[in-house]
C-alpha positions in Angstrom: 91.4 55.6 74.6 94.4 57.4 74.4 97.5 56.3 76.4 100.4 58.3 77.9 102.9 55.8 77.1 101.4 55.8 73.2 101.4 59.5 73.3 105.1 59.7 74.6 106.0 56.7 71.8 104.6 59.1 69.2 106.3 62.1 70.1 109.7 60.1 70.9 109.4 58.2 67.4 109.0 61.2 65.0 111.9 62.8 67.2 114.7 61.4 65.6 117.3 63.3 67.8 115.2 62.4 71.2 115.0 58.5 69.9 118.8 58.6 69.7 119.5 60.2 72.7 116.9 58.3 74.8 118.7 54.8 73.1 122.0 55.8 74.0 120.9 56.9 77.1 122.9 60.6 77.4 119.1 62.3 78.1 118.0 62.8 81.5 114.5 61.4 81.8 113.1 63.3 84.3 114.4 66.9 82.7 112.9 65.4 79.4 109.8 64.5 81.2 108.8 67.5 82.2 110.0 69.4 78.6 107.1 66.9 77.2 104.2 67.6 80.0 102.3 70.2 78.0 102.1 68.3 75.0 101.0 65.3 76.2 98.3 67.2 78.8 96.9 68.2 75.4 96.4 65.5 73.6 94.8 63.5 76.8 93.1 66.6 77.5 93.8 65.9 81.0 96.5 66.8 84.2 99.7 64.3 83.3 102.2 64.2 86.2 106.0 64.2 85.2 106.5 60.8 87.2 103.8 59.1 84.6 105.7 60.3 81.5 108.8 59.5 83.2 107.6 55.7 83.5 106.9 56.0 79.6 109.6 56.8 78.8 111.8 54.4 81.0 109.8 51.5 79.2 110.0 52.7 76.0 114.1 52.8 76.3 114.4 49.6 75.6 112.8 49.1 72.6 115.0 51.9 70.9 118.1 50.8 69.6 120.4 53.2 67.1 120.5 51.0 63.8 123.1 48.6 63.9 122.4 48.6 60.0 123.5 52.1 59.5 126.5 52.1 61.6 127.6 49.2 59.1 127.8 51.4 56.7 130.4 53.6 58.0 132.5 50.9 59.0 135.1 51.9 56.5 135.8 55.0 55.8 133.6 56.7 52.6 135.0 58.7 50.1 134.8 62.5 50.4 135.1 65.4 48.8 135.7 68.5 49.8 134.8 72.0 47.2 135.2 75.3 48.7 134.6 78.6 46.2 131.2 77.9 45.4 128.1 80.0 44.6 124.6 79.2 44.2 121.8 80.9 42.2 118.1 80.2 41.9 116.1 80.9 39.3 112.2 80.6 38.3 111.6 78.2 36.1 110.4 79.2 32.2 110.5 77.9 28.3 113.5 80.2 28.0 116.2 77.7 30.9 115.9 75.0 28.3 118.2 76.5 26.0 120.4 78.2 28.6 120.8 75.2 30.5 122.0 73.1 27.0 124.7 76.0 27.0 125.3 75.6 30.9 125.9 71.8 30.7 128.4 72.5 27.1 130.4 75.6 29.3 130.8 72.5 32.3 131.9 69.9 30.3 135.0 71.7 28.4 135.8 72.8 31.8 135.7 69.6 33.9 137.9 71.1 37.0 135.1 73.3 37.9 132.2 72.0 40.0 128.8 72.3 38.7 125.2 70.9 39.3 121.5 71.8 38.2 118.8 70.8 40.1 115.8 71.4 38.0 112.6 71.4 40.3 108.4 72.0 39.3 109.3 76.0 40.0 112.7 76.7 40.3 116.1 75.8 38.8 119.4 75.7 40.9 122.8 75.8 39.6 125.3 75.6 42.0 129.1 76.2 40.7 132.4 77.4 41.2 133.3 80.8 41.4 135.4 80.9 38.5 132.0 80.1 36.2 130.1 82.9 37.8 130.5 85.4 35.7 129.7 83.5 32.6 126.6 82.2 34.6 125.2 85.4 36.0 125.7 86.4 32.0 123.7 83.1 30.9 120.6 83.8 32.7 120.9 88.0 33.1 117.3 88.0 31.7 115.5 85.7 33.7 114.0 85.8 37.1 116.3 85.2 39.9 115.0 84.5 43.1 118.6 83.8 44.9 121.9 83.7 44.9 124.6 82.7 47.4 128.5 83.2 47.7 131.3 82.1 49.1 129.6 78.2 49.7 131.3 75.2 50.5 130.4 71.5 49.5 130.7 68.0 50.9 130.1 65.0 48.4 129.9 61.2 50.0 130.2 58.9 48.1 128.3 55.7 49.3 128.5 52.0 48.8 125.3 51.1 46.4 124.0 49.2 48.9 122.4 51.4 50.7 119.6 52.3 48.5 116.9 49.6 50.9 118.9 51.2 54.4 116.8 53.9 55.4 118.0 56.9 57.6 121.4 56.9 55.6 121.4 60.8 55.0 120.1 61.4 58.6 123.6 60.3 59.6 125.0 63.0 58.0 122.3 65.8 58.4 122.4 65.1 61.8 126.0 65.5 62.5 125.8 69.2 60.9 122.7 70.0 62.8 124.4 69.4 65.8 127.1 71.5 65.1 125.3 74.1 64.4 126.1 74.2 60.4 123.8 75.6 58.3 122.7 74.1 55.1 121.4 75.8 51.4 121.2 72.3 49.8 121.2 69.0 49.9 121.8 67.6 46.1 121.8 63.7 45.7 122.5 61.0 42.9 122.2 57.2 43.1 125.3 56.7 45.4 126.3 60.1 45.7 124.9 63.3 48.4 126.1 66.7 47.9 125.7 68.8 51.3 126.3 72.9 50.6 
């Protein structure tokens, strides 16, 4: 039989924004409780009073805790970079971008001031780059099939320690900061130790 306290878990758990809040305790239970009421009347297909979700959550609190492993890894400050200047342009993927993009990656490396990254993916390609390479870019791929583009873009880069390939949750740090803030994203580009936010 399904619980309330299970159901609330559940709900709490694949809420990563709730968990926090609830762990840190800056959430009022009671307000949250009854934000939660209808779902949780659904799924036990019965009449669930606030005070019962309430409880749920009030036992659950404890068990949440904000990774201690995480925090570790901003204990010194990481390495940023900042790009402004930037534009992005997507484009369908065909036989023809193989080509192109050999001439794309030649045009970045005699011109290693200027910011530039491909993202190739199973139906699109993204290049994102800095203004000064639009113009030969938009001319590069003039005969294929753009689905986007967007100007005027800023980037951050972090530069992590290695270590934290086995920490998970280490790019929710980040994503979550701008989502509180209100900062919208067009891409998230990532290397071994490296994420790219634009």
């Amino acid at each position: 039989m399904i619980t309330v306290p299970s159901i609330v878990s559940d709900i709490i758990r694949r809420t990563p924004f709730l968990e926090e809040g609830i762990a840190r305790e800056i959430i009022n239970l009671s307000s949250l409780a009854r934000e939660l009421q209808k779902e949780v009347e659904e799924k036990t297909m019965k009449e669930v009073q606030p005070g019962s979700i309430m409880m749920a959550l009030k036992r659950l609190q404890p068990t949440l805790q904000v990774d201690k492993e995480l925090s570790k890894i901003f204990e010194s400050n990481p390495e940023l970079i900042v790009r402004s200047n930037l534009f992005e342009m997507t484009i369908a993927n065909a036989p023809t971008l193989i080509e192109k993009q050999r001439e794309l990656l030649k045009y970045a490396s005699l011109n290693h001031a200027q910011f530039t990254t491909i993202t190739h993916g199973v139906f699109e390609t993204t290049i994102i780059a800095s203004n000064e390479a639009c113009e030969t870019i938009t001319e590069l791929y003039k005969d294929e099939k753009i689905i986007s583009e967007f100007y005027d873009l800023s980037s951050i880069t972090v530069k992590f320690p290695v270590n934290i390939i086995d920490t998970p949750g280490v790019y929710y740090l980040i994503l979550k900061a701008l989502a509180w803030d209100h900062i919208p994203m067009t891409e998230v580009v990532s290397t071994y130790s490296e994420c790219t936010i634009i």
